[in-house]
N, C-alpha and C positions, 0 to 999 in steps of 0.2 A: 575600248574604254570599259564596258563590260566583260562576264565573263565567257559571251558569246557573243564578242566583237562587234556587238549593235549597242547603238547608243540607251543610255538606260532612260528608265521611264522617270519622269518628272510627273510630281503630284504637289501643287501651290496651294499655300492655304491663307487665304487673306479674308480680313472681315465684313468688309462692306465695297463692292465695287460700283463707288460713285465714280465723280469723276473729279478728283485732286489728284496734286503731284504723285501720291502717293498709288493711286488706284491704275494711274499712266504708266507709272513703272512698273508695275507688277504684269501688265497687259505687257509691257513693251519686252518685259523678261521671259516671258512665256511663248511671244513671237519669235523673239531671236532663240530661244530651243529649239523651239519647232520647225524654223527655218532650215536647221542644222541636226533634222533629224528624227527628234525627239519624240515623243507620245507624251501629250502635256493637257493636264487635267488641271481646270482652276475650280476649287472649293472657297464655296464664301456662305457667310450667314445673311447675305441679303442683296439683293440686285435686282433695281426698280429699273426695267427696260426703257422707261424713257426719261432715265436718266442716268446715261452710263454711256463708255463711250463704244462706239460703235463696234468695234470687235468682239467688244463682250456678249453683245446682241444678234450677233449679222450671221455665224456658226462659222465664224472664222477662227475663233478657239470655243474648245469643251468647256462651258460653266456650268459646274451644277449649284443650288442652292443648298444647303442643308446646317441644321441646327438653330432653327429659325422659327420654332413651334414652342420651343418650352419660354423661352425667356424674352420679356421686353428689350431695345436696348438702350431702357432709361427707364427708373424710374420716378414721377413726378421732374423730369428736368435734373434727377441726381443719378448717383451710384451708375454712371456711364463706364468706369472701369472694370467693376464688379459684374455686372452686365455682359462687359464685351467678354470677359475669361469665362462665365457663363456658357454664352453663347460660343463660345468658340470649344470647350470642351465638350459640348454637348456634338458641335459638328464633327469634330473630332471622333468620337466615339460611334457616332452613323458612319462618317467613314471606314472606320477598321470593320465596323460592323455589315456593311457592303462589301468591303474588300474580299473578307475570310467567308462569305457568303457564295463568291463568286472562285472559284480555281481557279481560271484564267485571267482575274485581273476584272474589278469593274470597269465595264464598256469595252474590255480587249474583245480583238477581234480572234474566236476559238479558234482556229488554222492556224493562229502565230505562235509559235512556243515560248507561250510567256515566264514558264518554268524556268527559264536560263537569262531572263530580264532583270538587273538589277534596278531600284529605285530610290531616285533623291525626291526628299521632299524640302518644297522651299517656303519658308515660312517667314514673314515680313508683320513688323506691326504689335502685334499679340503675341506672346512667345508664350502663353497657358500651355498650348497643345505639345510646347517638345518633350517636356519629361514622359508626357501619357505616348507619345507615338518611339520616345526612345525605351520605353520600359515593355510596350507590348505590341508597337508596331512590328519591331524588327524577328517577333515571333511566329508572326505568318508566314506560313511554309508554303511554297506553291509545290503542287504534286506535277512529275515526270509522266511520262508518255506509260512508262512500266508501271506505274502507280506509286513509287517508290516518293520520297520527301526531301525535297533541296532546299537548304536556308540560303535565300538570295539576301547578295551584299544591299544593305542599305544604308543611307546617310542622310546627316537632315542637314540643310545652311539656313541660317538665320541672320535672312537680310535686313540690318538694323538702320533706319532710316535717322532718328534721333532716343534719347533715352527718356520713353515716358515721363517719368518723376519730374523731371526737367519740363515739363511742358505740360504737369498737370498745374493748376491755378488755388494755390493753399494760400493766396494773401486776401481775400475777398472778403466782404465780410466781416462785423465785431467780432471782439479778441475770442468772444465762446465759442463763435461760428467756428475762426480759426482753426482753434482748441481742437476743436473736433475733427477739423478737415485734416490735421495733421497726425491724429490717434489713428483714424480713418486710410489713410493714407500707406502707412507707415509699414504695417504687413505688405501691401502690392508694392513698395520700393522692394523692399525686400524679394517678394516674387521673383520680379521682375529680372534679379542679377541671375539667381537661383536655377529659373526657369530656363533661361537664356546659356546657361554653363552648360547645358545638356547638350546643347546644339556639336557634332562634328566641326562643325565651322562656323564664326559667325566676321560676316563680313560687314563695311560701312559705307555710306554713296558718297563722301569726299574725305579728303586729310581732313578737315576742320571736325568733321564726327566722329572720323576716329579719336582723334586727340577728346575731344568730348567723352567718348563713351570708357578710355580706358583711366581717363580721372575720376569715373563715378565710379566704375566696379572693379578697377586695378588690370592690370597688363596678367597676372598671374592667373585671374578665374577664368577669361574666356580667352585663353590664348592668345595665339599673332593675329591680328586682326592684319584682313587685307580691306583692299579699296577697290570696288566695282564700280564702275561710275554708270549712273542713269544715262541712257540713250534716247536717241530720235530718228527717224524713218525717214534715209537720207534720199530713199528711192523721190524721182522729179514731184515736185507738186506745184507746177505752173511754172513760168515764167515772171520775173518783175516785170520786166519792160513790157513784155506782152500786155500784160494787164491792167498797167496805166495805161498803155495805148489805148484802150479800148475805152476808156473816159474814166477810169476810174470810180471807186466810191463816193457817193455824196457830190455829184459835178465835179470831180478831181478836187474834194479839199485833201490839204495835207495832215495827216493823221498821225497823231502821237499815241499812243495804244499803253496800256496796262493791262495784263492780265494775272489776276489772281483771284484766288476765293476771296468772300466777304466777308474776311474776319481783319479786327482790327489790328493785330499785329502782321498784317501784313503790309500797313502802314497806306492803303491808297489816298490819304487823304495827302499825304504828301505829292503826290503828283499832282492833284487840284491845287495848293498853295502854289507852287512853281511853278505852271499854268495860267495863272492869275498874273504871277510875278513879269511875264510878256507884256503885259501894257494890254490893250482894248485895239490900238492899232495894229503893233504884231501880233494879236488873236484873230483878224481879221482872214479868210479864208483857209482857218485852222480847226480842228476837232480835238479836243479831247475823249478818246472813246476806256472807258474801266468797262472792260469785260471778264468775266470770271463765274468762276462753281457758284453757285447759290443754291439751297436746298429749304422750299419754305418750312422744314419739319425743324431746321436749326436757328434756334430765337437769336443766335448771335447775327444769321445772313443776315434776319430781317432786321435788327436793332441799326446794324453796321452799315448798312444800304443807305435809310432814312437817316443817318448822321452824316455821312459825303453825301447826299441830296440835301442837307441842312447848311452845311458849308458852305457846298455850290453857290446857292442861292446867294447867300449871305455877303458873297464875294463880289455879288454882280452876275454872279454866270449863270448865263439860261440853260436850264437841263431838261432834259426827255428821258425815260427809264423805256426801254424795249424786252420784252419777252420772246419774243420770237423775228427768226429775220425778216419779215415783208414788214412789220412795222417800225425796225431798225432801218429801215432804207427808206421807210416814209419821212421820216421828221422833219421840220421844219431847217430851213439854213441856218434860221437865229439861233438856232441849238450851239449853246459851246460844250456840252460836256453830257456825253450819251452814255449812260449804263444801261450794259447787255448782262441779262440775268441767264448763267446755264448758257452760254453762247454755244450752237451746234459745233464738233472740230472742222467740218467743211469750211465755215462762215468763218471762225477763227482763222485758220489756213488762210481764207483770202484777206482779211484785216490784216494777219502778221506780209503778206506778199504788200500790201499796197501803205503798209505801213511807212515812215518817216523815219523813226525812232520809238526801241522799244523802254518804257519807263519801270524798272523794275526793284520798288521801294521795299522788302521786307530788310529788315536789320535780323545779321547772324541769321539765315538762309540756312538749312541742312547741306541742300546743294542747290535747288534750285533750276528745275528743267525747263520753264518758259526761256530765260534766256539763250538758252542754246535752242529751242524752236527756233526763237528768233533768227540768231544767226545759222541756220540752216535757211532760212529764208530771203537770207544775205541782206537785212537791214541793221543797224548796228544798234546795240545796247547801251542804256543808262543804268546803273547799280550801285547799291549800296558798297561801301569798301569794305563788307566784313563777310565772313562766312563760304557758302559756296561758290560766289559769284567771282572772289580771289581766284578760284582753280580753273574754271572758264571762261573768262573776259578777257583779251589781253588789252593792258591801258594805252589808248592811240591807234591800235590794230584792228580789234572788232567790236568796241565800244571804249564806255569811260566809267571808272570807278570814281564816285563821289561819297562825301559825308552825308547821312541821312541827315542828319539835326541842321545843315545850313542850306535854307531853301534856295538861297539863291545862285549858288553853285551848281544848283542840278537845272535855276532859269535860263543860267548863261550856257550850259549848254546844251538847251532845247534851242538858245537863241542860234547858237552857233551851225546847229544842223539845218532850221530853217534858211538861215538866211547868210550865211557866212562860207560853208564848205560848197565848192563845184561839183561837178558830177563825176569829174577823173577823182578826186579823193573819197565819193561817195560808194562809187566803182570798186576803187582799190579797197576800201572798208567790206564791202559785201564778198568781194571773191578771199580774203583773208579769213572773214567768218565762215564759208559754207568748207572751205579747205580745213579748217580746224577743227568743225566738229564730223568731218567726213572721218577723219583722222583721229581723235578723240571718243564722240559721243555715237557712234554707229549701231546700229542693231548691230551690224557687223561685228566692231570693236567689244561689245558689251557680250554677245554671243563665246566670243572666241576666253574671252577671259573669264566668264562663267564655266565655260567650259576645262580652261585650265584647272579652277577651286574645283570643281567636281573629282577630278582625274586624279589631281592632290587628295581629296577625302577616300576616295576608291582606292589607292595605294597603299594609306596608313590607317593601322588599327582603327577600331571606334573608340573616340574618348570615351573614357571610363565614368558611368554615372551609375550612382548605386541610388535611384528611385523610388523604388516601389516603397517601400519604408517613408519615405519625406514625400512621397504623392498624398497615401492614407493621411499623416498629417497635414499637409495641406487643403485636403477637403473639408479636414476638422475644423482647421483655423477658419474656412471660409464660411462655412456655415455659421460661425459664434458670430462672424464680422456680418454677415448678413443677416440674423439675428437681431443686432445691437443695431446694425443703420437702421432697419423698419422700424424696429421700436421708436429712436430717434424723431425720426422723420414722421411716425405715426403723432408721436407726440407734438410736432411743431405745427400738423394738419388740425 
């Protein structure tokens, strides 16, 4: 693939490795390289050890921290965008600044001839760093054994999960606030296409975002977009049966499970209405369990928590909130409805194994990787009809696609899996799901076709970006817009 026949080096640049969908694949994409080879370096501006998911910590992949000294990332609760391209240029620029520091490559091992190593870098999330790593990354020369100077092939992918713009929140707030957020804004829309055109490649994690991203910034600026779809680690993690045998969770109740972060558009309040919608008798030897990301530095986890425990209540249902698992496995029976805040992936792996049915509400999903945990865990899915969950669910085979807005359609068929379906069609559901995403969602499958986009970027020229000129302005611009928000904000303090 290179042009000494070893696989080239991968260097990832993501901004925060907590633990959302987002921070899962990036970890799961850096596995399936290095499975297959690779020398794979993940750069992030921030990573709290105890909370992040296990590989990022255990030295099962290289994280380093950096750019994480000059800037907040937030300030007073705003300018989180402004911030993150901050902070991520700043990482950026310790990177290059380690790299051309080191000849053989930071952290390479000096016996390997890293002089004939070519390097992708993959970058998800934040696209600030492509113009700066295509304008002076690909100028680092690593020196030959004779002392002589090789430009190694380099290329960047720009793995786009959803388009920013689309998912920042400019209706909040009176029309000034607005006003503002949308003056405010309006430069990083711009950025954001701009930045992203730099990339060699830039690819999408389902059809539904491709189609997304090439109606915001056109089919012409950022090429053919392809589709890499998010994976999961098909290698064994338990048995079902095995594990009910053994008495199961909570005295063998049967568990209906959510998992997502605690933010409201992920909609878990609709699994608690639906929930409810069983009656008091078929809740009887049942659980409700919402487990998900929770970060108490995010005012939205905590705002979003206390609102599904406001509900809960409100409904009749006795709830427990658990932080860690010895007092998740304490709680009372009377419990119907358990949020686990930051659930470890171990403890999660055994809820999704002893799970019932997985309930999974967000409306228009980018793609959406719990569901496919789930059926890698061969229990079946419930999902919104729109978005990622279209590309991965089949209707009848390894779950059900229902309307978010009618609750009762997702009751009837929690009613159905409780109490309606046998154990031959329950059977037949789980080995359909674990064969799909064996086949589909694999580190495996995800490895091999990352690896095809690379081998396509290695082949063909570098797209053409003329930088350096619209970088200088863009520092300009950002400095006036940072300017103008302090002021702002100074003023509203």
């Amino acid at each position: 693939m290179s042009s000494a026949n070893r696989p080239p080096k991968i260097t990832i640049i993501h901004p925060d490795l907590g633990i959302g969908g987002a921070e899962r694949l990036i970890i799961d994409v850096a596995l399936a390289l290095q499975n297959r080879g690779h020398r794979v370096t993940i750069y992030t501006s921030h990573r709290d050890k105890s909370h992040c998911f296990e590989e990022a910590r255990d030295g099962t992949l290289d994280v380093r921290v950096r750019g994480n000294t000059l800037f907040p990332a937030h300030i007073g609760g705003r300018f989180h965008v402004l911030m993150a391209i901050a902070r991520q240029v700043h990482l950026t620029l310790s990177l290059l600044a380690e790299s051309s520091s080191s000849p053989d490559g930071a952290g390479a091992d000096a016996t390997q001839p890293q002089d004939e190593e070519d390097e992708i870098f993959i970058v998800d999330q934040v696209p600030a760093c492509v113009p700066i790593l295509k304008t002076w990354g690909s100028r680092r020369s690593p020196r030959t054994r004779a002392g002589q100077q090789r430009q190694a092939h380099q290329r960047i992918l720009f793995y786009c999960h959803f388009p920013d713009q689309l998912l920042a929140r400019k209706d909040e707030g009176g029309d000034l606030l607005r006003v503002v957020k949308t003056l405010y804004r309006a430069p990083f829309d711009w950025f954001e296409g701009w930045a992203m055109s730099a990339a060699d490649k830039v690819v999408a994690n389902s059809r539904f975002t491709r189609g997304v991203i090439t109606g915001v910034f056109g089919s012409q600026r950022l090429g053919d977009l392809s589709v890499v779809y998010p994976c999961v680690d098909t290698e064994a993690r338990g048995d079902r049966k095995g594990d009910e045998g053994a008495g199961g969770l909570w005295g063998g109740k049967k568990i209906l499970l959510s998992v997502n972060r605690f933010e409201r558009k992920k909609d878990m309040a609709l699994a608690i209405r639906a929930y409810h919608g069983l009656g008091k008798e078929k809740r009887l030897g049942t659980r409700l369990v919402i487990a998900g990301g929770y970060d108490h530095r995010v005012q939205e986890n905590v705002q979003y928590h206390k609102e599904l425990e406001h509900l809960a209540t409100g409904l009749g249902l006795q709830t427990a909130t658990a932080k860690t698992v010895v007092s998740a496995l304490s709680v009372p029976d009377s419990i119907d409805v358990l949020f686990l805040l930051s659930v470890p992936t171990a403890f999660r792996d055994i809820l999704l194994l002893q799970s019932k049915l997985l309930l999974y509400t967000p409306v228009n999903e980018h793609f959406g990787i719990v569901p496919v945990e789930a059926m890698r865990a061969g229990i079946p899915v419930l999902a919104s009809n729109t978005g990622g969950p279209l590309e991965t669910i089949v209707e009848g085979e390894t779950g059900w696609l229902r309307d978010a807005k009618n609750d009762a359609d997702w009751t009837a068929v929690m009613n159905k899996v409780l109490y309606e379906m046998d154990q031959t069609e329950l059977d037949r559901m789980s080995a359909a799901a674990k064969k799909r995403v064996e086949s589909e969602f694999s580190l495996t499958a995800m490895g091999g076709k990352l690896e095809d986009e690379i081998a396509d970027m290695l082949r063909k020229e570098r797209r053409p970006f003329n930088g350096f000129q619209q970088i200088l302005a863009l520092l300009a611009l950002l400095g006036v817009v940072f300017a103008v928000s302090v002021t702002f904000l100074l003023r509203l303090l």
